[in-house]
N, C-alpha and C positions, 0 to 999 in steps of 0.2 A: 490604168490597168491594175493598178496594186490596190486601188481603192473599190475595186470590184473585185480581186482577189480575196480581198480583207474580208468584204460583204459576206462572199461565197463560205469563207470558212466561219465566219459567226453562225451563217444559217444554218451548213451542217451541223457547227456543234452544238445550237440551239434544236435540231431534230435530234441528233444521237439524245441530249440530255431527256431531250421528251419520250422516247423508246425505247431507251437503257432502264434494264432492271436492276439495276443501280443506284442508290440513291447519293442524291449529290445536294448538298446545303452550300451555302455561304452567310458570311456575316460579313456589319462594315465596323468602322474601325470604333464603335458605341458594343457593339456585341448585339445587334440588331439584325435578324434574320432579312435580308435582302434578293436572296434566289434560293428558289428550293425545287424540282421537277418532280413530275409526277407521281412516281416510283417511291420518293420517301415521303409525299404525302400520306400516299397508302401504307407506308409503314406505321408512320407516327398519330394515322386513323383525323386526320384535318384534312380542310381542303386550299388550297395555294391563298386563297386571301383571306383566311382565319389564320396564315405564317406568317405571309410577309409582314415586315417592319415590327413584328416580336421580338421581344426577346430570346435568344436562342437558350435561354435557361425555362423554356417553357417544355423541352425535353429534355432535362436533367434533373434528375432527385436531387429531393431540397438538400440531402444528406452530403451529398455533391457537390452544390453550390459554390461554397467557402471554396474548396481546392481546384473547380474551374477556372472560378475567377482569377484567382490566384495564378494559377499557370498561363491561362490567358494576359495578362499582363507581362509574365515573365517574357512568353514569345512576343509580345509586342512592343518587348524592350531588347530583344534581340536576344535575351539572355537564355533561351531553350532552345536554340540550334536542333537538337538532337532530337526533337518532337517531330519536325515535320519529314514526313513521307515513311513513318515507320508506323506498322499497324500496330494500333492500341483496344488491346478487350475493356472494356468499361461498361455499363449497364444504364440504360436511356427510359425513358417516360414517355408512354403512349396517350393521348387526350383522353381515355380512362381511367386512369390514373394507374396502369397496366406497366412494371415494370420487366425489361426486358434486356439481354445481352447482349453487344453488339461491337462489329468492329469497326473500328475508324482509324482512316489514312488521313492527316490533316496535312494542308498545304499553307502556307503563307507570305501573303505579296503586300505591294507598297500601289494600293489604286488612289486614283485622282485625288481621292480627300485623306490617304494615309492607309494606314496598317486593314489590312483583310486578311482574311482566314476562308478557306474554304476547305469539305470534307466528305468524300466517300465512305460512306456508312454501309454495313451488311448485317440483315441479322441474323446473328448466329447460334439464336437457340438452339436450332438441330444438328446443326456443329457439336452443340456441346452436350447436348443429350449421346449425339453418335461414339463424342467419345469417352464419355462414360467415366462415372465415378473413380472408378481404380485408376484411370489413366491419368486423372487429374492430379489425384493424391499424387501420386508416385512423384511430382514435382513441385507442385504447386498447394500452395497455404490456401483452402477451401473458402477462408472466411475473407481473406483480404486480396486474393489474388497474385500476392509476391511468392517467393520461390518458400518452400518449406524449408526444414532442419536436413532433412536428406541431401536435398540438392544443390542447399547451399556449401554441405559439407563436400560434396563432390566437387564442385565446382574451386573449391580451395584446395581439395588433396590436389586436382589436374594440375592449376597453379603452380603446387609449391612441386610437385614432378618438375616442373618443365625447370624449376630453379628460377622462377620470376620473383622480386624483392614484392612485397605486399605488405599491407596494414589491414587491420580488422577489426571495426568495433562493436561490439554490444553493448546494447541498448535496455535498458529495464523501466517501463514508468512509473514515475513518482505521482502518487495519485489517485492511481486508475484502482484501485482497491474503492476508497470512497464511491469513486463514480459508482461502479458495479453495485455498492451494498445500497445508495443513495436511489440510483435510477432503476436500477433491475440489471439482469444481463443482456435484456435487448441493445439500450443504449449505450451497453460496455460493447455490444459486439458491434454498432453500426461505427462505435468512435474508433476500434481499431480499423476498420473500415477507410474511417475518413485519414488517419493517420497515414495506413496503407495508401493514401493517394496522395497525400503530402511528399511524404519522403524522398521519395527517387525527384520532387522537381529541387531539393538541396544539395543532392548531389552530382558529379559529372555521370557523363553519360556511358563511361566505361565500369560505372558503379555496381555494384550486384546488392538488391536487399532483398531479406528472406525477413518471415516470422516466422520462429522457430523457438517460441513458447506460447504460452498466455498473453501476457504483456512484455513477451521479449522480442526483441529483433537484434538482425544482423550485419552488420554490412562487410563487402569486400572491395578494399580501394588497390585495385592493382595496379602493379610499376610502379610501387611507392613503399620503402620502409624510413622516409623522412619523417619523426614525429612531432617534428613541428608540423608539418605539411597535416599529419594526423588528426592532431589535438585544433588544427585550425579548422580540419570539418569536424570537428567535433563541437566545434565553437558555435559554427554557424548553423547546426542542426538545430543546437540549445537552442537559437536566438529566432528559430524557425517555432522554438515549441513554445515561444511568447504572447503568438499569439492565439488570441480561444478558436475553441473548435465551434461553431453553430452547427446545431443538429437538431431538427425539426422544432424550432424556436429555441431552443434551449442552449444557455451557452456554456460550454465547461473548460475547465484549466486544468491541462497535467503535464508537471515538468517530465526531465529525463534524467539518470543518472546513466554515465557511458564511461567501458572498461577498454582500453585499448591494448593491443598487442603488435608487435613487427614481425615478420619472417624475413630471413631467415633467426633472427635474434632469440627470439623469444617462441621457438617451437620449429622443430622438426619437419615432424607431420600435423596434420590438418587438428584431430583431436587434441592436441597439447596444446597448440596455438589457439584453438578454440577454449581450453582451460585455462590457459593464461590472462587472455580477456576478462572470464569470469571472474580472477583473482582479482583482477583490478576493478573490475565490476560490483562485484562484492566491495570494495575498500571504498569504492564513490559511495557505495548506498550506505558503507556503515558510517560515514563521516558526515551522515545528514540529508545524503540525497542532492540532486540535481548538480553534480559535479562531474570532472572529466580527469580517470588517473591511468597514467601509465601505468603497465606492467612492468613489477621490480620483485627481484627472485624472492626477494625477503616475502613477498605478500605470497608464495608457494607454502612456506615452512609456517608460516605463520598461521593461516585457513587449515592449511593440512593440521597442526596440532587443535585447534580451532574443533574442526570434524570431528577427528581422535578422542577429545573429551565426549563430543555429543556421541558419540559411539559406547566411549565409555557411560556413559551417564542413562544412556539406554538401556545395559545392560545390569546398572544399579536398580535399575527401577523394577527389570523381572526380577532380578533377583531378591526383592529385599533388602536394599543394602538402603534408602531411602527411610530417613527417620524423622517423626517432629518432636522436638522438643519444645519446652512450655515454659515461657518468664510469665513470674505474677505480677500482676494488677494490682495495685494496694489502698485502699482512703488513709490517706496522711494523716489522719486525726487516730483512728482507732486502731491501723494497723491490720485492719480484715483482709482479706484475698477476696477482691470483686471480681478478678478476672484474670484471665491469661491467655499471653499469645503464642501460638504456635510457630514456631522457625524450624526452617527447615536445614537439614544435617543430612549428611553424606560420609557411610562407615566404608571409604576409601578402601581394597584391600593390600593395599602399598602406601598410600602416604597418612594414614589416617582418620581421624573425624575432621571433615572438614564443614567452613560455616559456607554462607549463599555465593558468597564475597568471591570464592574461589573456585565458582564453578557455571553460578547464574550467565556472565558475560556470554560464555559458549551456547547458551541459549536463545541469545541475539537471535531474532528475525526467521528462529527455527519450529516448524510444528511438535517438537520437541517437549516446547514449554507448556503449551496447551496441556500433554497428556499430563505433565509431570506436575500443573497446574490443576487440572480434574483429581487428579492420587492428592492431591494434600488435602481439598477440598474435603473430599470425603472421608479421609483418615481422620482430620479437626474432628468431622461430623461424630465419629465413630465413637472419637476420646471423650468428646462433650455428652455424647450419649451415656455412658459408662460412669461420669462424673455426676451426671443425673440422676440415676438408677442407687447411684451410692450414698446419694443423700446432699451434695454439693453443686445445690444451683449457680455456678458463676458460669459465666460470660466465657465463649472462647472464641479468639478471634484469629483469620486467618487472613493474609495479605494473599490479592491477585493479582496475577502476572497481565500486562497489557492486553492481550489477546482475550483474556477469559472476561474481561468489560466490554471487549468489543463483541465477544460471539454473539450470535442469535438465540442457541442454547442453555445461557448463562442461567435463567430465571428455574429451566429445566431441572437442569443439573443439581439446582439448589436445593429443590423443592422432591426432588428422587432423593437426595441425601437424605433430608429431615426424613423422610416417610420411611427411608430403610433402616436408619437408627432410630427411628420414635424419638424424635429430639424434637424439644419445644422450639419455636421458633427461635424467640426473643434470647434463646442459650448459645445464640451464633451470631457472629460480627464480619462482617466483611470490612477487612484494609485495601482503601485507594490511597494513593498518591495524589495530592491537589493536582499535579501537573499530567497526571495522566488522566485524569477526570473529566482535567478542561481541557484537556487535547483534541476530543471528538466530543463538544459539548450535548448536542443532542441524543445523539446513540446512548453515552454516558449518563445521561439523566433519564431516558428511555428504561434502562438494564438497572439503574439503582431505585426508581422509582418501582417497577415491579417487584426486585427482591422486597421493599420496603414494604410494599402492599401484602404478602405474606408474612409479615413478622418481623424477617431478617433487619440486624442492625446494619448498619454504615459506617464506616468512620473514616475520617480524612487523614493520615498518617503522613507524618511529616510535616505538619500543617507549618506554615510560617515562611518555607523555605519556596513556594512556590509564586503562581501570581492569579491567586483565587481573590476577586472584588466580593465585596459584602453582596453586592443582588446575585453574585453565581450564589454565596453561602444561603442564602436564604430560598433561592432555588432548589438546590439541591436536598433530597430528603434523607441528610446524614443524622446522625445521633452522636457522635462522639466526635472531639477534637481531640488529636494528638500530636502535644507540642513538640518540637521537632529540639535534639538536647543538645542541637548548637549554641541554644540560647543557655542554656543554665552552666556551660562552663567556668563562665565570668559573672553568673548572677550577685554573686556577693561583691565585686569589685567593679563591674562595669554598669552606669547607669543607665545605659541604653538597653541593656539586655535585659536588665529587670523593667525597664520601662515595656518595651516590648512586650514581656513573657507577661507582665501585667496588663495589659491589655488585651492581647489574645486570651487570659483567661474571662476578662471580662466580656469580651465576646462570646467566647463559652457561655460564660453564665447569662447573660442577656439573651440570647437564641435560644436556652434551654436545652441545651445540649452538655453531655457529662464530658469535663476537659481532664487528658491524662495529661501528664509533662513524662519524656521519656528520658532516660539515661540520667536518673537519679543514682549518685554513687556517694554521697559522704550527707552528715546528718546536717551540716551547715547549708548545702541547698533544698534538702526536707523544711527545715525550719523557714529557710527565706520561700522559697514556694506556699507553705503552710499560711504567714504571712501577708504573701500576695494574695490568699483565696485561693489557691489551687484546691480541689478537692482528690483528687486523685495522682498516683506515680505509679512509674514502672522503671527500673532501673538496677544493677548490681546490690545495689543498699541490702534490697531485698529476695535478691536471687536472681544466680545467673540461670540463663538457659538450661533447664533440665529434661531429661528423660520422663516419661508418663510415669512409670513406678515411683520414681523419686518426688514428681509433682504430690502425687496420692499421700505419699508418708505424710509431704511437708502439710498439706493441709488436714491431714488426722491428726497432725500432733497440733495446729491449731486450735481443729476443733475439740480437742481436750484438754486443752489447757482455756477455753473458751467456756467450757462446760464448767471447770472448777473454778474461775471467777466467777460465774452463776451463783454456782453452790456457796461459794463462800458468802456472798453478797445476801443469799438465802437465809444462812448459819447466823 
């Protein structure tokens, strides 16, 4: 009787499954579609033996792939409990190649040969047409599907009301800038995407994760202000971000850097404790990226004066308080002014003139620098115009801030200066850092190669102290080395250093490129540079950092005492 029992209910549910508009899939324990009924044939536009014994990743975008699989194994190791019989929105692949939204209740058993999966599918396009834009916002992150900034923020004030202990981390990626300028913003938006499907399978299933920036996310680990407990999903998110992402062939790598905070410890209410985070979020990225730091009160006072400078420094800039001043350039043999560089000063109206030294750090990883980087730009352009017009063709050269190598703009910017001071090209120099050059080798040779093709000089600033190889040097389309004046401290007494500084000049002169030595200050390392072949210096010897006005005298009284050795020589 029970074997006819058994029969009876096979057959019923073998008819319901053929009459239900329903669709209902199964996989065996390979990931190999092995039942499917009629209903999600017709969703997925195949017919039952164009399914079976498929792949069931032949309805899932490729973009998808990596983190089915992924989860799939996790439930097949027991390790995602929380997956089955709760409905999940996710977006599926029609044999059009017709992508579409859809939900799914997954189930998971242990048949004759092992682990099976089966899943109640609906689609709910008109679901989500019905509910409409604004509804969605109003909770949910548009592009990835997890909770937005709103409601993750709700969902933390409800929390810290009821007085439950929680932890909270943000998340910032390391990376995802490249991706973006590299691939475009499609492939930055499908990888948050994919990200957005990663995440929630590292954490427990009481986890709450929102995007709630660009490349920020959030999480809330509640019934927990243990920070070991914290720091150890912090560990293992990192060890999650190990491995690459595939997205439609392409493979990418982007770490994380993550800022944690406790309640009730470290915040009140939801916003503080949400600021807190950041403080320590901030302190992972400034310390290099893909790191995991506590929140500590120090790192409050610390960012808040941090901000305060950039606040202050912003308001230097409307104002005028922003100056460049100009060290010459010198040929060691004659003594002429070939050139000067512009630095930049700060007419503080409390602590003084101050140099880069005491103010630059605050511009750390701020859009800040970019504007205050454009203003110098074009001030150089302005002064070298002016020095032009007066009768003094030298060189002026302006150091750029990281940002202003990387823009897309750069070449722009350049080339509107020249044109609105009528300045000759070759009367302008652009200062890189070798290590910021080779930091984004391509971009960087992209952005220097352009300036070059208009005119503009290049020069490699600091040169010595980085880890520029001869084929980057000969790659790159610099004109000027500038030896870095670590070396000439000890040049008269250390052999290494003159060994070195004589070399790098002869690299100079081999590549054809004009070598300064910088931070010349007594005539014994003039002489011993003169020596090695140096053709050029800049250093104290011959003038500290001045004012434009003061620049102008120093080279009128040059050029007149340059005039009267003429004349004498004349006489």
């Amino acid at each position: 009787m029970k074997v006819k029992s058994d029969r009876t209910l096979a057959l019923i549910a073998a008819k319901f499954a053929e009459a239900t508009r329903l669709s209902l899939i199964s996989i065996d324990n390979r990931g190999n579609i092995e039942f499917i009924n009629p209903a999600a044939c017709l969703l997925f536009g195949y017919t039952q033996a164009e399914m079976i014994g498929q792949p069931i990743t032949i309805i899932i975008p490729e973009r998808m792939r990596g983190a089915h699989t992924a989860g799939l194994q996790k439930a097949a190791e027991g390790n995602a409990p929380h997956l089955g019989g709760r409905p999940v929105e996710v977006f599926a692949l029609k044999k059009n190649g017709a992508e579409f939204p859809i939900e799914i209740t997954l189930s998971t058993w242990q048949g004759p040969r092992g682990f099976c999966a089966g899943a109640v599918i609906t689609d709910i396009s008109e679901r989500r047409k019905r509910e409409g834009r604004l509804l969605r916002m109003a909770s949910q992150d548009t592009l990835t599907g997890l909770l937005n900034r709103r409601q993750f923020t709700s969902l933390l004030s409800d929390a810290m009301t009821a007085g439950r202990p929680l932890s909270i981390l943000l998340l910032d990626l390391d990376g995802f800038k490249e991706v973006n300028d590299t691939h475009g913003h499609v492939v930055g938006d499908t990888l948050l995407q994919a990200i957005g499907v990663r995440l929630p399978y590292m954490l427990a299933e009481s986890a709450h994760v929102a995007r709630i920036g660009g490349d920020e996310f959030a999480i809330l680990l509640n019934d927990t202000d243990d920070p070991l407990k914290a720091h150890a999903q912090g560990q293992a998110i990192q060890e999650g971000f190990q491995k690459p992402f595939e997205l439609g062939g392409q493979v990418l790598e982007v770490g994380t850097s993550i800022g944690i905070a406790l309640a009730p410890a470290h915040g009140q209410e939801a916003d503080e404790l949400i600021a807190s985070a950041d403080f320590a979020l901030y302190r992972a990225k400034a310390d290099g990226g893909h790191g995991i730091r506590l929140y500590d009160p120090s790192m409050r006072s610390e960012t808040s004066a941090r901000r305060a400078l950039r606040d202050e420094l912003l308001q230097a800039l409307r104002q005028g308080e922003l100056e460049l001043f100009f060290q010459p350039q010198v040929h060691l043999i004659t003594g002429r002014t070939i050139g000067v560089e512009g630095l930049l000063r700060w007419h503080h109206p409390r602590r003084g003139l101050l140099s880069p030294a005491a103010f630059l750090p605050a511009l750390d990883q701020s859009a800040l620098a970019l504007e205050i980087g454009w203003w110098t730009l074009d001030e150089a352009t302005k002064r070298a115009s002016e020095l032009q017009r007066s009768g003094h063709d030298i060189r002026v050269g302006v150091n750029l801030f990281p940002g202003q190598l990387r823009a897309p703009n750069l070449i722009h910017k350049v080339a509107n200066a020249l044109q609105r001071h009528s300045l000759r090209p070759d009367l302008l120099e652009l200062e890189v850092t070798e290590t910021i050059a080779l930091a984004d080798n391509d971009r960087s040779y992209e952005a220097m190669k352009a300036v070059r093709k208009i005119g503009v000089g290049i020069a490699f600033d600091d040169f010595g102290t980085g880890y520029a190889s001869l084929s980057s040097l000969q790659r790159y389309p610099i004109t000027t080395l500038k030896i870095d004046r670590g070396f000439l401290g000890n040049i008269d007494s250390r052999t290494s250093d003159a060994a070195i500084t004589r070399a790098l000049i002869g690299l100079g002169h081999d590549m054809g490129l004009e070598t300064i030595a910088e931070g010349i200050e007594t005539k014994e390392q003039e002489k011993s540079l003169i020596a090695l072949g140096c053709p050029c210096g800049q250093g104290y010897l011959y003038g500290k950092p001045m004012p434009f006005p003061s620049l102008v005298e120093q080279l009128e009284t040059e050029r007149s005492a340059m005039s009267g050795d003429h004349a004498v020589l004349a006489g």
